[in-house]
C-alpha positions in Angstrom: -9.8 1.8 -6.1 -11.5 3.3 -9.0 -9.7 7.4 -8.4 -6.5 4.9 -8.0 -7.0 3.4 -12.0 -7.9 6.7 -13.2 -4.8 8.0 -12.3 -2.5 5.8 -13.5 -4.8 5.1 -16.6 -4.9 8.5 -17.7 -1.1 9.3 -15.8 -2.3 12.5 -14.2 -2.7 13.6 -10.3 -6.2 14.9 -10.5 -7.5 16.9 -7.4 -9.1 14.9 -4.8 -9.7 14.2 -1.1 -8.7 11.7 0.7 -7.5 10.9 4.2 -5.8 8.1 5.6 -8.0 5.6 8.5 -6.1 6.8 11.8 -6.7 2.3 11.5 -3.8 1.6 9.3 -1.7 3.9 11.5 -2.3 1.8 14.3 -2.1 -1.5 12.1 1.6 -0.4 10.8 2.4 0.0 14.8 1.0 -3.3 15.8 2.9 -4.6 12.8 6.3 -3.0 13.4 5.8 -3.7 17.0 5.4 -7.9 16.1 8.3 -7.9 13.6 6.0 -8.0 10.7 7.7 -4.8 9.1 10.3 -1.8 10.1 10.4 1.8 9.0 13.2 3.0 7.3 15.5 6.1 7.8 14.1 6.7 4.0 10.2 6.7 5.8 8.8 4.0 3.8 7.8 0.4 5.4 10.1 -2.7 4.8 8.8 -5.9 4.7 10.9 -8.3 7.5 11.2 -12.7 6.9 8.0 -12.7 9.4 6.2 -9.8 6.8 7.6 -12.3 3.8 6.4 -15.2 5.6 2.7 -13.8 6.0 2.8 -12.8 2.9 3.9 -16.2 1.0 0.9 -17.4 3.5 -1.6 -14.7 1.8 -0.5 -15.2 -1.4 -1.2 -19.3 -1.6 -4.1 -19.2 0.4 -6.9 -18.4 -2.2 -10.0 -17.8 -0.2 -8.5 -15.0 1.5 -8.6 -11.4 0.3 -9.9 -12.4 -3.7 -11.1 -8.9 -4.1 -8.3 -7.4 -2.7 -5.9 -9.6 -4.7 -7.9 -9.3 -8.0 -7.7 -5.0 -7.7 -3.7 -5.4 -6.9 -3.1 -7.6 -9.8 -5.0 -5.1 -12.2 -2.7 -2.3 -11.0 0.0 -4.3 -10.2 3.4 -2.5 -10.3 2.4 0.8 -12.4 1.9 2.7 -8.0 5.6 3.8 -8.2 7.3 5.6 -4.9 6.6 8.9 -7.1 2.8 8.7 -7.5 2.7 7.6 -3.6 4.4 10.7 -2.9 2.6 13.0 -5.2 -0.6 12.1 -3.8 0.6 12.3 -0.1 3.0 15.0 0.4 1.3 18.7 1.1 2.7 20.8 -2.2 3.9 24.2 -1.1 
């Protein structure tokens, strides 16, 4: 969480290492496979009413995830589509 801040505190890519958890692979496929969410023809994931539904649930619930909710409210909507893709597509 800290790299992510630093990025889009100082709006730069610096180089780092990073991998994604062959986990949240297998959590997107247990979550597209129970209606929670699709993937698009554009290859990003869509939430679905069951995915709005959890969420709404998340969201008003506030014993769960408070760390997790705290760190996305500090960031909150500055992780555009473009940062996501500049720090996960392979440059040529």
């Amino acid at each position: 969480m800290k790299s992510l801040k630093c990025i889009l505190d100082r709006n730069s890519l610096p180089m780092i290492h990073w991998a994604i958890d062959p986990a949240v692979n297998r959590a997107l496929g247990l979550a597209i496979a129970d209606e929670i969410c699709v993937l698009t023809s554009a290859k990003k994931y869509k939430l679905l009413p069951k995915g709005v539904n959890l969420i709404n649930k998340i969201e008003k619930d506030t014993s769960l995830f408070q760390n997790e909710k705290n760190n996305l409210k500090q960031i909150g909507k500055r992780i555009t589509d473009e940062i996501v893709d500049d720090l996960t597509i392979k440059k040529q």
